[in-house]
Each structure stands twice: as C-alpha cells, then as structure tokens.
N, C-alpha and C positions, 0 to 999 in steps of 0.2 A: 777727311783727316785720317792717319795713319793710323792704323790699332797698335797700344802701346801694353806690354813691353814689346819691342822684337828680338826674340831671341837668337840667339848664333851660338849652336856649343860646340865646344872643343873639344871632340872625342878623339882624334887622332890623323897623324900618328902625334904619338910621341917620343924624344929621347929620351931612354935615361942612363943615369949613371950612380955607382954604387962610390958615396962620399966615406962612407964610414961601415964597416963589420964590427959589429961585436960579436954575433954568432953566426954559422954561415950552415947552411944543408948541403945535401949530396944528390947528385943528381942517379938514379936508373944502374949506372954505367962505374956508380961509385966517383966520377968528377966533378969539380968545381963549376958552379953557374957562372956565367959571364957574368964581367962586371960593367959590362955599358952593352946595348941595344935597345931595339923598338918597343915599344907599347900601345896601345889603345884603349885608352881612358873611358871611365874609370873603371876603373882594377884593382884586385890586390896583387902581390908581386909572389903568389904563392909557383905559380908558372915560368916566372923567369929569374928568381932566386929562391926558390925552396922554402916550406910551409912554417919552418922553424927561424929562418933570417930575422937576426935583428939588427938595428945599425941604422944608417942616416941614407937613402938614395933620393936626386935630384934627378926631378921630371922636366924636360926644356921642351918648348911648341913655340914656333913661329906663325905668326897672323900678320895680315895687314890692316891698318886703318881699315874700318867701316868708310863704307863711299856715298856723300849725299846729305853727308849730318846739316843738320841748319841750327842757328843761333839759340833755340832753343829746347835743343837734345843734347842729352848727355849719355856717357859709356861707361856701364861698369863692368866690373869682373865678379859674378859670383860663382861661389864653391863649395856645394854642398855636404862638407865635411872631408876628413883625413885621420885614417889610422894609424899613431894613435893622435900624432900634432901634427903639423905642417906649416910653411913660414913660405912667403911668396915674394919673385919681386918679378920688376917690371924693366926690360931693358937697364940691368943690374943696379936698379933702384929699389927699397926693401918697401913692400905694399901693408904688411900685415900679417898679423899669425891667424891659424887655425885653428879651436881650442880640442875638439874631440870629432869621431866619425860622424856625430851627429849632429853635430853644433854647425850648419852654415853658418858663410860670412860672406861682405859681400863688401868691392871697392871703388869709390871713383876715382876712373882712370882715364879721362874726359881730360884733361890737362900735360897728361902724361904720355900720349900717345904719339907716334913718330910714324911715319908709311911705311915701316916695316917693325917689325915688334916681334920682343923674345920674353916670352912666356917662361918661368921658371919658376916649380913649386917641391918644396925640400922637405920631404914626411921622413920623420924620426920614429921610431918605435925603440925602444928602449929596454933590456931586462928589466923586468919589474916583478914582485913579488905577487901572490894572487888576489891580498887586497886591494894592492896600487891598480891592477887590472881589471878587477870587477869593477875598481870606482872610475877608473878613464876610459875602459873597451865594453862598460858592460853589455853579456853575449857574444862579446870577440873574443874572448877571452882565448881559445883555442887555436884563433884563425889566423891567416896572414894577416901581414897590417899592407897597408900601402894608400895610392890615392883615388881611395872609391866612392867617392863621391862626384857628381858630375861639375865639370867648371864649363863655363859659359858666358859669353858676354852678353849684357842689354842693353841695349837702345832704351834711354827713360825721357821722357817730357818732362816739363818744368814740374810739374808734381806726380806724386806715383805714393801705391802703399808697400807698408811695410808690416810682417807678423800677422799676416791677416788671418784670422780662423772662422772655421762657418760648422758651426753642428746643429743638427737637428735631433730635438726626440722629447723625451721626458711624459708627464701626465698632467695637467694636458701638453699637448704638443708644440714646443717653444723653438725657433730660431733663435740662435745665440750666436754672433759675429763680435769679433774685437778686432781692432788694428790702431795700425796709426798713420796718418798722411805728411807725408816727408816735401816739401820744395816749395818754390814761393807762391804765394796770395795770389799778388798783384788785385789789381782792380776788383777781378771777377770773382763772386764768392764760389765754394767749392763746395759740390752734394753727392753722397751715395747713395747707390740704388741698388737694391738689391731685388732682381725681378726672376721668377717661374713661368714657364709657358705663358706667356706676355703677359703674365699678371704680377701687380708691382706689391713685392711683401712689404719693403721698406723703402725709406727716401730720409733723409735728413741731411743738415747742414755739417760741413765737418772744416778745422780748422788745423793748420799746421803741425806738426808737433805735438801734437793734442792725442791722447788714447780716445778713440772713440766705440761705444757699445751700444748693440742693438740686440733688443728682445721684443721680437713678434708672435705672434701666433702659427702655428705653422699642420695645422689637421688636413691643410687641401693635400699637405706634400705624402706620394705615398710610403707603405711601408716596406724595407728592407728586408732579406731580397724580394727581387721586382722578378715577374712572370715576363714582361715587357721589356724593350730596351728604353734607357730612362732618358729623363729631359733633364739637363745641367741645372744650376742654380746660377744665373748670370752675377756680377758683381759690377758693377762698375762708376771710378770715380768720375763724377761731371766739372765741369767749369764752363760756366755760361752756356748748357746746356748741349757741349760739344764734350765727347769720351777721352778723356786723357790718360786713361790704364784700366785695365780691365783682367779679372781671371773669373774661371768655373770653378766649380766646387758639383760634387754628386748630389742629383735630386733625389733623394730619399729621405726618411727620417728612422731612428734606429725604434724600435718598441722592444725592450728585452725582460724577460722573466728569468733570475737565475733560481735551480732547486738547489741548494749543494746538496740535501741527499742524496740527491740521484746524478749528480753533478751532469744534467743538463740545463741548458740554454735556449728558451723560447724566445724565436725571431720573430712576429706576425703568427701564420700559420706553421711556419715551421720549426723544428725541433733540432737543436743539435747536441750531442753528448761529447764531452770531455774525453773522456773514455777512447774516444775514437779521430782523435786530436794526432795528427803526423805532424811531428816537431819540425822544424825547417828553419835553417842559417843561414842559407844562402838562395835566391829565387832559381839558379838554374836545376837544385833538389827537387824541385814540386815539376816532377816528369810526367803525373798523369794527373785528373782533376780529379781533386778531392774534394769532399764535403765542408771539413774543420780541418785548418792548421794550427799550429801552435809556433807561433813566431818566436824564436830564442834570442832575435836578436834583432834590431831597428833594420830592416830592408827598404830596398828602394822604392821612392814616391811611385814611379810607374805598374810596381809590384802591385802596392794597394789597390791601384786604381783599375788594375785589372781585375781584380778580387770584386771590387765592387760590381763591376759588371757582369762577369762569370758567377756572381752567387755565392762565392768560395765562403765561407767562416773566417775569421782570423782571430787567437786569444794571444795579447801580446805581452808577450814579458817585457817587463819594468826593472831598471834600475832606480835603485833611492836617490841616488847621487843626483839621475837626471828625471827621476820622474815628473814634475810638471810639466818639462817641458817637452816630453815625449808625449804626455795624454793631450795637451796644449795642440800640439804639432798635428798629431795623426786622426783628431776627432772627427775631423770633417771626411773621413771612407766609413760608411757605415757597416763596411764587411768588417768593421774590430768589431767585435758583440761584448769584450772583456778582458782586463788587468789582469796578471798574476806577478805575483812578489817576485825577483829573483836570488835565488838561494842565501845572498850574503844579507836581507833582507826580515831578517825574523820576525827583528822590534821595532820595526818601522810600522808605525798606526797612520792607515786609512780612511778614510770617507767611508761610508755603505756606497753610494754609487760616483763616478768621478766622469765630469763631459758625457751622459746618461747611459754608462758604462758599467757594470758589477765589478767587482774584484771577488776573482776567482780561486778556488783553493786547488791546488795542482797537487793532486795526491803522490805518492812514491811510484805507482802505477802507471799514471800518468807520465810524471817527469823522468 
C-alpha cells in the first residue's frame, strides 16, 4: 500500500502580477518595480516589489492532474499561510480565503480538477494601523507581506488526520497527542499508533470526526538536546491493520528549569541564557550556529525542525491574538524551550507553564 500523504509542492515558478498599489517602494536606481514577473514560492515580495509595498498582487502556477489516482484517493490543496490574507481559486473558480501567515488551510479539489490546472492565489496586505498589525502579522509587523507560506498538493485516502499535535516532557514524563481523523469508516474500524524505536507508546481506537487524545508515559524517550542523532516518533492511522497516513514528529521530550533571575534555561544537562539570545525574523538571518535564538516571529516548519536536530535553543514570541494556536502548533520541536509575551501583550495572563514550556520574561536588554 502506498504511504499516505504524498506530497507535490508548488514551489515554482510562479507568475505574478500586481492587482492593486496602495503604497509602492523604490528600487537602488530610484525606479519603479515591475508590475508583473517570476517568483519562487514561498516568498515575500520584499525582492520584487520593495520592503514597504502594500496593495493586492496575484500569484498564477500551472500543474497538471496528479496521474494514477484510484477511486479511493483524493487531492487537496494546502497552504500554509499568507501575509497578511490570501483568497484562492481554481481554474477561475473561488476555493477559499487564507485567514493570516500562520493560520493554514487546506482544500478539496478532487472534483475540481481538469488535465491541466491554473493555480491562482491573491494576498492582500493592506495599510493598517500598529494595532491592526500586531493582531493580523504578529512579528511581521515590519516585513514584507506576500505568499510565504508553502502550497502543496496531497494525495489523501479515504481517511487521513487533521491538527494533529505530539509533545513530550512534563514530571513525570507524559506524551500528549490530540487530532482528529476526517474520511469514511466504512466496514473496518480505524486505530492509532503511536510507536518509538519499534516500541508501541500508544494504540487506540479512533472514530471520524471525533477529537481524539492520548496521554502515555513517555521516560524511555530521551532528553532534549540529543548528543546522538534521534529516532522520530512514528504516528500512524491504521484501518484493518493496513497504514492509511502517516507523519513523524521529533523523538525527544523537553525537561526545562526556568531561573528568571538569572534568566536562564536548564535543558537536561545543558544551560542556556537569555542574555545571549540572537533575535531572528527570518531563517535565512541565522548565518552561523548559535546556541539560543529568539524567534520574533512564527518561522517556517523546516526551520524548527532543523533546530531540533542542530541543538539550536529557540524562545518564541507569542502573539495574544494567536496564542494557542501557535504554542498548539509548534509544541512538538523540542528545540522551543520557551514563550515570551509580545510587546502589545502586557495584560494578557498566562499559565506558569504552557505545552511543558515556561513563559519567559524578555527584559529591555534582551528585547
């Protein structure tokens, strides 16, 4: 049986073209950006409309039908966010909005598809005042906007998950998984497994539609950072004892001690201090390896998961607006070791610790 999802993404090329200016940059030379060319998704448009543009530009990508599909596979479009909205369609049929850069969505387009297909995705970024933008871009707040999040098609079987999260850590030491399993029954009941170096943490029955949660024990898993290169955390949903989707997640579990007076961060054996925390906005900033970053703003999934295995530190700034569902999202790299508020955040009240994470206090030194 085929391993489910399969991915196809859409990095490039792609067109675009500039639907609307409201404020426009200058290029070096003192001239105007062009208003239509290439790109290579995802991006922001700071490169080929200047770091200040704001206004409506539409991204177009041509694909063809996936080849081979059988009766019961289906195709979606996900896309993992857009600065600040985005609105899509499909061979000029309208699929769905984008709500923020961090917010995926994700479409079926299993019905909709033709042997040759025109991809079209329309990010707005808009003058907005610094509230409206801490609460829509929070950590973009400075940066271009555009479409930086990755779009991709999947291949999904008749059932597949959605929202699925996996952390590890706590005292004692707990697996915490939630999701929810999306497509039909049929006959054969459906189980997940959640297995480590072939040893099985979890297994239960799970139903359609249904949130389902799992809390194990989880002391065999080691601790964060690893001296070794690490063993995944497999997941995967069964149906009649045959893999119908499958993803990984980092085998480690987090153990953190925070002092705020000395504003360090006890990993295991190691130590990291605050103090010595390099702020980063964008992943291609982190040019030599550091010890501790200081995330300003939600970077990309491949970012973390590099961190996890380099060792790297990460303390991620939070927005209130979107806070659960950023600590939600990101809990499963154990290279986050810790929260901090961002600035439009004062009187926003916290947990002590959140997905076995501190919230951290980011002095004026610091920030």
């Amino acid at each position: 049986m085929a391993n489910y999802p399969h991915r196809i993404r859409l990095r490039g090329p792609w067109e675009f073209e500039v639907l609307e200016k409201i404020s426009e940059d200058r290029t070096s030379d003192g001239s105007t950006f062009a208003s239509i060319g290439r790109a290579k998704l995802p991006t922001d448009w700071g490169e080929t409309l200047g770091p200040i543009f704001r206004g409506t530009v539409r991204y177009r990508r041509r694909f063809a039908r996936p080849t081979g599909l059988s009766s019961d596979e289906s195709v979606w479009l996900t896309i993992a966010g857009a600065d600040a909205e985005g609105m899509l369609r499909l061979n000029g049929q309208k699929l769905g909005t984008v709500e923020g850069y961090f917010l995926d969505a994700s479409f079926d387009i299993t019905d909709r598809l033709e042997e040759r297909n025109v991809l079209e995705l329309d990010v707005r970024l808009p003058e907005m005042s610094e509230q409206d933008a801490a609460r829509c871009r929070g950590g973009r707040e400075h940066l271009p906007g555009g479409p930086i999040g990755l779009a991709a098609l999947e291949v999904r079987t008749t059932a597949f998950l959605s929202g699925l999260t996996v952390t590890a850590g706590g005292e004692p030491p707990q697996l915490l998984a939630e999701g929810r399993v999306f497509g039909v029954l049929g006959d054969v009941p459906l189980e997940i497994a959640f297995t480590w170096q072939q040893h099985e943490l979890a297994h239960q029955a799970v139903r359609p539609g249904e949130l389902f949660q799992v809390s194990v024990p989880a002391g065999m898993l080691p601790v964060w950072p690893l001296e070794d290169a690490s063993s995944p955390i497999q997941v995967k949903l069964l149906q009649g004892g045959s893999c119908v989707w499958q993803a990984e997640t980092f085998g480690a579990r987090t153990e953190i001690n925070y002092d705020p007076a000395t504003h360090t961060l006890g990993c295991g054996s190691h130590a990291f201090s605050l103090e010595e925390a390099i702020p980063i906005a964008r992943p291609e900033n982190a040019r030599q390896k550091p010890r501790i970053l200081r995330a300003t703003t939600v970077l990309p999934e491949e970012f973390y998961s590099a961190c996890d295995e380099a060792g790297v530190a990460i303390v991620q700034r939070i927005s209130p607006h979107w806070g659960s569902e950023i600590c939600r999202r990101l809990s499963c790299h154990p290279s986050i070791i810790g929260w901090y508020l961002s600035p439009e955040a004062a009187d926003f009240v916290v947990e002590a610790n959140t997905d076995f994470r501190p919230w951290v206090a980011v002095t004026p030194r610091t920030e």
